[in-house]
LUMDO-440022 format. One line per field, with one value per residue (C-alpha): residue number from 1; x, y, z. Coordinates in Angstrom, 2 decimals. Layout:
# residues N
num [NUM,...]
east [X,...]
north [Y,...]
up [Z,...]
# end
This chain:
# residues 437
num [1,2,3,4,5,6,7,8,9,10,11,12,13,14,15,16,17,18,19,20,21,22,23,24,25,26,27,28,29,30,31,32,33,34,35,36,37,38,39,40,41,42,43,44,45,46,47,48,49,50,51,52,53,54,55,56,57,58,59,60,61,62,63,64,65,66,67,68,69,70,71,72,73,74,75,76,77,78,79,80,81,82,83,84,85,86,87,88,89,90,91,92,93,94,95,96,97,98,99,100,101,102,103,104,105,106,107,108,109,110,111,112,113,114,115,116,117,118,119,120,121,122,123,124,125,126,127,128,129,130,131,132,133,134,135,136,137,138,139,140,141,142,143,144,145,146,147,148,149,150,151,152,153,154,155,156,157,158,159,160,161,162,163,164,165,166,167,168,169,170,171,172,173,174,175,176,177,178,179,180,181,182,183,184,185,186,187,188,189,190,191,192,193,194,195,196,197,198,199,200,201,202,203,204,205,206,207,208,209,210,211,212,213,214,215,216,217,218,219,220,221,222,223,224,225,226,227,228,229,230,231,232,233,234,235,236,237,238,239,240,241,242,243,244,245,246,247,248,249,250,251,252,253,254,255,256,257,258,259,260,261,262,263,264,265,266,267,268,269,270,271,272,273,274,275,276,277,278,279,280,281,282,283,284,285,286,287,288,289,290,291,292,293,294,295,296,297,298,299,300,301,302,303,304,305,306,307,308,309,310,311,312,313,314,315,316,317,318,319,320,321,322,323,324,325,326,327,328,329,330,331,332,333,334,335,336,337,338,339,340,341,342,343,344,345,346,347,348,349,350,351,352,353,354,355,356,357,358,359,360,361,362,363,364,365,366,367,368,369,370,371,372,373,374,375,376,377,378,379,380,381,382,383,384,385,386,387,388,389,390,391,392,393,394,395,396,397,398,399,400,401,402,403,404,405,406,407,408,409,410,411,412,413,414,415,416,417,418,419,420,421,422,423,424,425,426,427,428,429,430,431,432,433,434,435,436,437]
east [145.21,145.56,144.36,141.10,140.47,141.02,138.44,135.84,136.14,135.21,132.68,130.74,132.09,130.50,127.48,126.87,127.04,125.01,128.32,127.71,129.73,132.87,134.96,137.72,138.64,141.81,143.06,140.22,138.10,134.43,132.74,129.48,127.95,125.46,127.31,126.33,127.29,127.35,129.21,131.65,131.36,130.55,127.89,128.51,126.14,126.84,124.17,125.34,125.55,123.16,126.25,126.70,129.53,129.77,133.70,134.49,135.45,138.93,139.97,139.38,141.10,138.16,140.06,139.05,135.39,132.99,129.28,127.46,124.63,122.24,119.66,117.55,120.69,121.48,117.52,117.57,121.18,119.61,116.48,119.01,120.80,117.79,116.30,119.78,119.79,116.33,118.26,121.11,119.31,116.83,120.43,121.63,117.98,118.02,121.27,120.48,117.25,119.74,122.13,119.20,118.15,121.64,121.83,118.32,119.18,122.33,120.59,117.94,120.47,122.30,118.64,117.78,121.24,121.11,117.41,118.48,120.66,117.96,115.66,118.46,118.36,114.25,113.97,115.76,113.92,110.72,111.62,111.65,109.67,109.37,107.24,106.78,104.77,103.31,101.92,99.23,98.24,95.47,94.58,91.29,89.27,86.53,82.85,79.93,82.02,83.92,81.82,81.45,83.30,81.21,81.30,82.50,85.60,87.25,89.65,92.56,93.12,95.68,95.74,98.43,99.46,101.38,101.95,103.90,104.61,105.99,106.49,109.12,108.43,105.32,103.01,102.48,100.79,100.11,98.64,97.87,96.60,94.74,93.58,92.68,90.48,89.58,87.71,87.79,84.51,84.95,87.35,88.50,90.93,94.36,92.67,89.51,92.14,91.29,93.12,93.16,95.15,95.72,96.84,97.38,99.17,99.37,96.07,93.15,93.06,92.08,90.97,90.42,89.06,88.34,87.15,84.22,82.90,81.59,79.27,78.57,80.82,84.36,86.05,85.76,85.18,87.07,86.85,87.56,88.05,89.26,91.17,92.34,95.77,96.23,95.60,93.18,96.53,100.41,102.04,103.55,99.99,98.58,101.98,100.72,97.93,99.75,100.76,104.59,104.13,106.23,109.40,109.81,108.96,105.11,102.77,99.46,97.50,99.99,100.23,104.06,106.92,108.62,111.62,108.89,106.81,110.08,111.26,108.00,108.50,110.30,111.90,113.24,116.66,119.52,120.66,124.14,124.68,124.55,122.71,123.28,120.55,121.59,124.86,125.06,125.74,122.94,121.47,118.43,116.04,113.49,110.62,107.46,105.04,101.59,100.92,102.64,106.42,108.57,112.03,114.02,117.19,119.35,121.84,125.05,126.16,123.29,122.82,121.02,118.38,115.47,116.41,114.18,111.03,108.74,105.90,103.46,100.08,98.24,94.88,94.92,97.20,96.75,95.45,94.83,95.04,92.83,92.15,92.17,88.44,87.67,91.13,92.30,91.24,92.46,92.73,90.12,90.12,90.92,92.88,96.50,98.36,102.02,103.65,107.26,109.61,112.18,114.49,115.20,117.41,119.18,120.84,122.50,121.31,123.50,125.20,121.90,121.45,117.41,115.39,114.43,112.63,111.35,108.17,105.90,103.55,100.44,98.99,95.91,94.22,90.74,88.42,87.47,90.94,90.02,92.96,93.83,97.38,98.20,101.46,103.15,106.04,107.24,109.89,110.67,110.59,111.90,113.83,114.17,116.83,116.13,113.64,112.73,109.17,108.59,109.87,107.95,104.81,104.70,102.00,99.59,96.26,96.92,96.53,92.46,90.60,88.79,85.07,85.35,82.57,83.86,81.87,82.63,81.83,78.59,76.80,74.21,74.01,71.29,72.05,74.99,74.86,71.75,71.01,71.42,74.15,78.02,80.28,82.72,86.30,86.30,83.21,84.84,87.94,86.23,84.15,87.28,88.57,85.72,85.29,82.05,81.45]
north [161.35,157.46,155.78,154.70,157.98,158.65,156.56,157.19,160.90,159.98,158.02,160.88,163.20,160.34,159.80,163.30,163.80,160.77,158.54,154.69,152.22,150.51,147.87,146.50,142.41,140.59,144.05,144.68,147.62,148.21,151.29,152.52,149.21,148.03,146.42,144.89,143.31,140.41,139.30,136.94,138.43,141.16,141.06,143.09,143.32,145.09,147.22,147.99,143.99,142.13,140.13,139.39,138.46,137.34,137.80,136.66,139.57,138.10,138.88,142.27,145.00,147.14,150.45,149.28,149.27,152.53,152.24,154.90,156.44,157.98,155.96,156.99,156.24,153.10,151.91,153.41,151.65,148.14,148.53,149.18,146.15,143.89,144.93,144.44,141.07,139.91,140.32,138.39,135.21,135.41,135.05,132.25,130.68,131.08,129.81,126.93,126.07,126.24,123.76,121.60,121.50,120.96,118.29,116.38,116.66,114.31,112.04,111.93,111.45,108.87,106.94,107.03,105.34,102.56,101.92,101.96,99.52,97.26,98.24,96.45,93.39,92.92,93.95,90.75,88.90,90.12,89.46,86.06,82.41,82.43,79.47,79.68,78.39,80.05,79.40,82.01,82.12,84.81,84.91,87.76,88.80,90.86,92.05,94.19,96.92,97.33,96.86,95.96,92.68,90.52,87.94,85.11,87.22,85.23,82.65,81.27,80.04,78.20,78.72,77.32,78.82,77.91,80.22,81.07,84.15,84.86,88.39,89.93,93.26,93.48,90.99,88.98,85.19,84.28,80.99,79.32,76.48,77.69,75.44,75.31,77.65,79.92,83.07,82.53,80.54,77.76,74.66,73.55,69.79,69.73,67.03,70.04,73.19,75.83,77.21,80.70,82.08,85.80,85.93,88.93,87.95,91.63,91.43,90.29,89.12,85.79,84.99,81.77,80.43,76.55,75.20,73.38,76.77,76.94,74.56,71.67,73.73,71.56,72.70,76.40,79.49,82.03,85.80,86.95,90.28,90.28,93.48,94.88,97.21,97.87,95.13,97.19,96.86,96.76,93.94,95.35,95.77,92.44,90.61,93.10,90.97,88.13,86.56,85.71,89.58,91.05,88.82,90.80,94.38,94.63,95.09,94.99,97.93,99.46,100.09,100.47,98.20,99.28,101.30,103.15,105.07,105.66,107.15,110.03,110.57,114.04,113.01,110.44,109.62,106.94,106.75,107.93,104.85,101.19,98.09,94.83,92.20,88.50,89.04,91.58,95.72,97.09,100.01,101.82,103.71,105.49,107.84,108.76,108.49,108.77,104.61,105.47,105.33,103.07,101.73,99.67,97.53,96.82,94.17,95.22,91.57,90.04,92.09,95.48,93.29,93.61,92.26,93.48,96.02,97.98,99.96,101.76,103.41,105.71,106.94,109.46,106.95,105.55,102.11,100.76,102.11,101.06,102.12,105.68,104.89,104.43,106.27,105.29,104.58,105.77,104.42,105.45,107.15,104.29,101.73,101.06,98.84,97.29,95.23,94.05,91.10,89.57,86.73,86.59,83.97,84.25,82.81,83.26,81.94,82.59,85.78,87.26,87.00,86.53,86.68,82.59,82.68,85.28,86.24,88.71,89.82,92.56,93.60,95.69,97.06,98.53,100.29,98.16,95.95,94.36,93.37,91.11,89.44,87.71,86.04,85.03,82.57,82.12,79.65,80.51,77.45,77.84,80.58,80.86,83.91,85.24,82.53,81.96,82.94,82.12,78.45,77.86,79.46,81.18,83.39,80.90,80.01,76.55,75.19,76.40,73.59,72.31,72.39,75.59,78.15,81.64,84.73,88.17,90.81,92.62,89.78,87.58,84.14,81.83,78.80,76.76,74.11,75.63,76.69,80.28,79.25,80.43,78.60,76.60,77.51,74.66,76.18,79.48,78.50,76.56,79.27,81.66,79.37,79.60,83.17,82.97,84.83]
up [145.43,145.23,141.95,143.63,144.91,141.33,139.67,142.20,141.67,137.57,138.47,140.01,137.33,134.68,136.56,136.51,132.43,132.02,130.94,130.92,133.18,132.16,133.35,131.63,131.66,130.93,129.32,127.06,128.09,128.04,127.53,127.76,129.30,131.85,134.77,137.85,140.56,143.27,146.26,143.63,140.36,138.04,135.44,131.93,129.58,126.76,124.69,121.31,120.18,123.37,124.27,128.10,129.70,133.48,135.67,138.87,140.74,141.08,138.24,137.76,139.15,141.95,140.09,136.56,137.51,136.97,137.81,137.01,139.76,136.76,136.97,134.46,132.01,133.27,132.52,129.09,128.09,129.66,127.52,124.59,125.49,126.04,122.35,121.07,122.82,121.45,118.28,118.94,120.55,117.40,115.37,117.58,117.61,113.69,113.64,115.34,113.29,110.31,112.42,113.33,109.94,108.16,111.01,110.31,106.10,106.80,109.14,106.45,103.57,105.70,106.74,102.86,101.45,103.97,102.23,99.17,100.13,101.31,98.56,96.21,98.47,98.60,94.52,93.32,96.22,95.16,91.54,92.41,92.89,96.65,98.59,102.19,105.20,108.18,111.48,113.04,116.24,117.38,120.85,121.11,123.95,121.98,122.29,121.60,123.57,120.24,117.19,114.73,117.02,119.11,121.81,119.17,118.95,121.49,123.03,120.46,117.31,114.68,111.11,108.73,105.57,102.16,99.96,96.79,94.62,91.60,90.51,87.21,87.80,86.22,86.11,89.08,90.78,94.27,95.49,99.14,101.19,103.89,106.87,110.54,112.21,108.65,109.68,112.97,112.88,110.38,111.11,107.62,108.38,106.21,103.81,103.11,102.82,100.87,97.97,96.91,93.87,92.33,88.84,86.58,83.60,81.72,80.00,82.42,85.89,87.72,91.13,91.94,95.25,96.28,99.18,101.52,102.07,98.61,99.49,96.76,93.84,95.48,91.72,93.13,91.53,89.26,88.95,85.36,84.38,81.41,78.81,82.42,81.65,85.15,88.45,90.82,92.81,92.97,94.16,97.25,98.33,97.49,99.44,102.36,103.10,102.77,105.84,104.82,103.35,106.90,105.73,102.37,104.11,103.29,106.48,106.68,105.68,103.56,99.92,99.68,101.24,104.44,102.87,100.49,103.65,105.53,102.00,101.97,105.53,106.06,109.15,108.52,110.40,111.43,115.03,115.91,117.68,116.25,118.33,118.64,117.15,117.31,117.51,114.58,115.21,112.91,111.64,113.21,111.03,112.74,111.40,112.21,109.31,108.30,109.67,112.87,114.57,112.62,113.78,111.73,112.13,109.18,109.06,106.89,107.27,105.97,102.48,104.51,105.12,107.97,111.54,113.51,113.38,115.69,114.33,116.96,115.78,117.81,117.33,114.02,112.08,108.87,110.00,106.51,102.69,100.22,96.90,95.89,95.59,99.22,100.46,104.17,107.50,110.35,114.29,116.01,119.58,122.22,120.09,119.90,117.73,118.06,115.56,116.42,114.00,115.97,115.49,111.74,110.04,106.66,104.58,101.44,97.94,95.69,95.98,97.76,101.31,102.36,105.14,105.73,109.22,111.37,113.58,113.78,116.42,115.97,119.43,119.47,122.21,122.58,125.04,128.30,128.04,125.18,123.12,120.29,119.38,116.42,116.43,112.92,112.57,109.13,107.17,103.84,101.78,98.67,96.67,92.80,91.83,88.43,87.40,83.60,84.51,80.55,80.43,83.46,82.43,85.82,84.79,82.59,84.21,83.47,87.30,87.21,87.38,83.77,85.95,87.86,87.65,86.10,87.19,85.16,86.97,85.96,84.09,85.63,85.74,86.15,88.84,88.20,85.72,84.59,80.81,82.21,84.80,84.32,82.39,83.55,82.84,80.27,78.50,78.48,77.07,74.32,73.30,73.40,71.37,68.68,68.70,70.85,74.02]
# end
């Protein structure tokens, strides 16, 4: 009897004591399996560990191949193997959540070193005198479609901006011209800007405003708040609302800078691959936080410093932060915002390269293509490394004018110039001075 003869012979003799099929591949033999197969190949799987294994029928030998005919066997040895299977692709699946994880943790660790490389650069620019200017142009096409907007809310408009801060760490001042079309509605000529000014000096704050829309007080008007151990907020988020605030990493709406909310996102990551912006491979950050998608481009030869930026908010973002007293608001259903900063130019002052130039566009869109873009181009005037804020008195309210009405907040006043009226920051300082109110 040949060989073939042979093995069919033990097939039936297997078949008929319920034995499994085996089949044996490069050598290795395989017993009590489930095989099948095709017109090219043969199909093992094996029950006792789920594996599966497919051979061309090439390379196997016809006489090394035993099917069994018992059905019933056959079904209960695949069920075996598709239980025992489950198990194995629930170890490969958990093995590749532990992969993808591992995986994500070094992206994550290599995202947050390249911040901290650019939160080095922007702390001793931020700890810093820095003067700048800044051209806005807004171009709306708004209505009562989208409250609380209306039909004023369009065509286009210029505003111009100077602005300086000065910040150690701890206490802070901001002050700026303001001209051109000022809330949208009110045309205010370079000769008639208006100047606005923040000051907390560690002990009480001051905010001063001057300008035509005060009507006949043209020496303007201070806030005082005075015994204050804490400014209602940080200085990240004042320079947020600032519009030369995108240049040092603070956007609009935000409490933190830029590196800060990519820091408390979980996912944050660092592409694989580098890209090119003005002639410079950089680094690109991406996450997607609580204010939306965020991609960022560092520049390794330019002290890790922004290049470039794209942030995209979708409805459910946060939109804006406020206080913790009236927490955040998110975009509602229908709107869409984009906020891109291209074309950044440093250079280096001393041994610290900064970000001198740049622009920055915020695109909204609304229900019944309505939109509104607001494009910001900004030059960086003037930067003081490691000022003596002391020497200079950087945080004395010494530039308040002498006739300037001051308004604490919770008293009333009578009208102005009035026996009942508000001091003037002259009067207050005079009866500071003797002990008085």
């Amino acid at each position: 009897m040949s060989r073939k003869a042979m093995t069919a012979a033990l097939a039936l003799c297997v078949a008929g004591v319920g034995f499994a099929d085996s089949i044996t591949i490069d050598g290795v033999a395989y017993e009590d399996v489930y095989v099948r197969e095709s017109a090219s190949s043969y199909y093992v799987q094996i029950p006792s560990d789920g594996r599966a294994i497919t051979v061309a029928k090439d390379k196997v030998d016809p006489e090394d191949v035993s099917i069994s005919g018992d059905a019933e066997h056959r079904k209960a040895l695949l069920n075996e193997w598709k239980g025992n299977n489950a198990e194995h692709q629930e170890e490969r699946t958990e093995e590749q959540r532990t992969q993808a994880r591992e995986a994500a943790a070094k992206e994550r660790a290599a995202a947050l070193e390249l911040l901290d490389k650019y939160a080095a650069t922007q702390d001793r620019l931020q700890r810093a005198i820095v003067k700048s200017k800044t051209l806005i142009s807004t171009h709306m096409q708004l209505s009562e479609a989208n409250p609380p907007y209306d039909s004023r809310y369009k065509g286009k408009y210029e505003e111009h901006f100077v602005t300086e801060h000065r910040y150690d760490g701890h206490r802070f001042y901001h002050s700026g011209w303001h001209w051109g079309d000022v809330l949208l509605f009110n045309t205010t000529s370079r000769e008639r800007k208006g100047l606005r000014s923040y000051l907390w000096d560690g002990k009480a704050t001051y905010q001063f405003s001057s300008s035509e829309l005060h009507g006949d007080v043209s020496d303007g008007v201070l806030g005082l708040r005075e015994n204050v151990k804490k400014p209602p907020f940080a200085f990240n988020r004042f320079l947020s609302n600032e519009p030369d605030g995108y240049m040092l990493g603070c956007f609009q709406g935000h409490r933190e800078r830029i590196d800060v909310t990519l820091r408390e996102c979980p996912n944050t990551r660092v592409r694989d691959e580098m890209e090119s912006v003005s002639g410079v491979d950089c680094h690109v950050i991406e996450g997607d936080t609580r204010y939306g998608k965020y991609t960022l481009w560092l520049d390794p030869e330019h002290g890790y410093n922004m290049a470039k930026a794209r942030i995209e908010r979708k409805p459910g973002d946060v939109h804006y932060t406020s206080n913790d007293k009236y927490g955040d608001t998110f975009l509602p259903a229908g709107r869409e915002v984009t906020i891109t900063v291209d074309n950044v130019r440093f250079e280096k002052i001393d041994d610290t390269w900064a970000p001198m130039e740049g622009d920055e566009v915020d695109h909204k869109t609304f229900p019944h293509g309505e939109f509104s873009t607001i494009r910001s181009h900004t030059q960086l005037t003037d930067i003081i490394l490691d000022p003596d804020h002391e020497a200079l008195g950087s945080f004395v309210p010494d530039y308040i004018p002498d006739d300037a009405i001051v308004c604490i907040p919770g008293r009333s006043y009578g009208p102005a110039g009035g026996p009942d009226g508000p001091p003037t920051w002259r009067e207050w300082r005079k009866r500071q001075a003797g002990g008085g109110e």
